[in-house]
C-alpha positions in Angstrom: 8.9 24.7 10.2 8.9 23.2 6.7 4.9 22.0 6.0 5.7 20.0 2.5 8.0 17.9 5.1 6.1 17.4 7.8 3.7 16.3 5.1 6.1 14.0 3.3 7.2 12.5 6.8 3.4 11.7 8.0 2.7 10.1 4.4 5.6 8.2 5.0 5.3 6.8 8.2 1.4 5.8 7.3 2.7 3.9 4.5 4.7 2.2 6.9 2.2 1.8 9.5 0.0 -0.1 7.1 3.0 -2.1 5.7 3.6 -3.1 9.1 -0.2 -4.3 9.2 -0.6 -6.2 6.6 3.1 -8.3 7.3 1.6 -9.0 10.6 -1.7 -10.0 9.3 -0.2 -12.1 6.6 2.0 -13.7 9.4 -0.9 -14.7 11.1 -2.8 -15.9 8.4 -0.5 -18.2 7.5 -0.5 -19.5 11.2 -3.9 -20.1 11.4 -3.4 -22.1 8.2 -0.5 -24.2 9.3 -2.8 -24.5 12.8 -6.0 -25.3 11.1 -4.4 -27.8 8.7 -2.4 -29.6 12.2 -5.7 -30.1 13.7 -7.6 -31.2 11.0 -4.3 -33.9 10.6 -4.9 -35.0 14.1 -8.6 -35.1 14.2 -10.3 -35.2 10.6 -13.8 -35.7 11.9 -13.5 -31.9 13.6 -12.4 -30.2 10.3 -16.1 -28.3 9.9 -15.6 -26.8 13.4 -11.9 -26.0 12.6 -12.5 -24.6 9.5 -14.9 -22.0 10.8 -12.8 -21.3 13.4 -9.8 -20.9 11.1 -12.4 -18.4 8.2 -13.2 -16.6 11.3 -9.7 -15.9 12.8 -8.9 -15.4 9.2 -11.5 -12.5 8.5 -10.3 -10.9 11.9 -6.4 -10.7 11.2 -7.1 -9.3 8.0 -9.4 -7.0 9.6 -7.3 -5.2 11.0 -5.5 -4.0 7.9 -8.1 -2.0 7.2 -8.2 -0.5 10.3 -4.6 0.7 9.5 -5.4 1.7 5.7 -8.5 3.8 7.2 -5.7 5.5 9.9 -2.8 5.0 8.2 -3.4 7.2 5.0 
């Protein structure tokens, strides 16, 4: 068993891991954009309550890129 290859491979696969992460949080922050910006359309006079719905959301799916960059590396 090779160490400086098991060490390449598990540096590797936690770049990908947070890669993986941060797409899926930038997916998601982009729908609770195009969400938050629907229902302030439809109902202007809710946009406060929307929009701190949509910073909370916000701070949580990016939240959890650093849980990956804390595991990941």
């Amino acid at each position: 068993m090779n160490i400086p290859i098991i060490l390449a491979e598990a540096g590797i696969s936690g770049s990908i891991q947070v890669g993986l992460a941060a797409l899926g949080a930038a997916l998601g922050v982009g729908l609770i954009g195009m969400g938050a910006s629907t229902a302030v359309g439809r109902n202007p006079g809710a946009a406060t309550p929307i929009l701190v719905q949509a910073i909370l959301s916000t701070a949580f799916a990016e939240g959890i890129v650093f849980f990956a960059l804390f595991l990941g590396k």
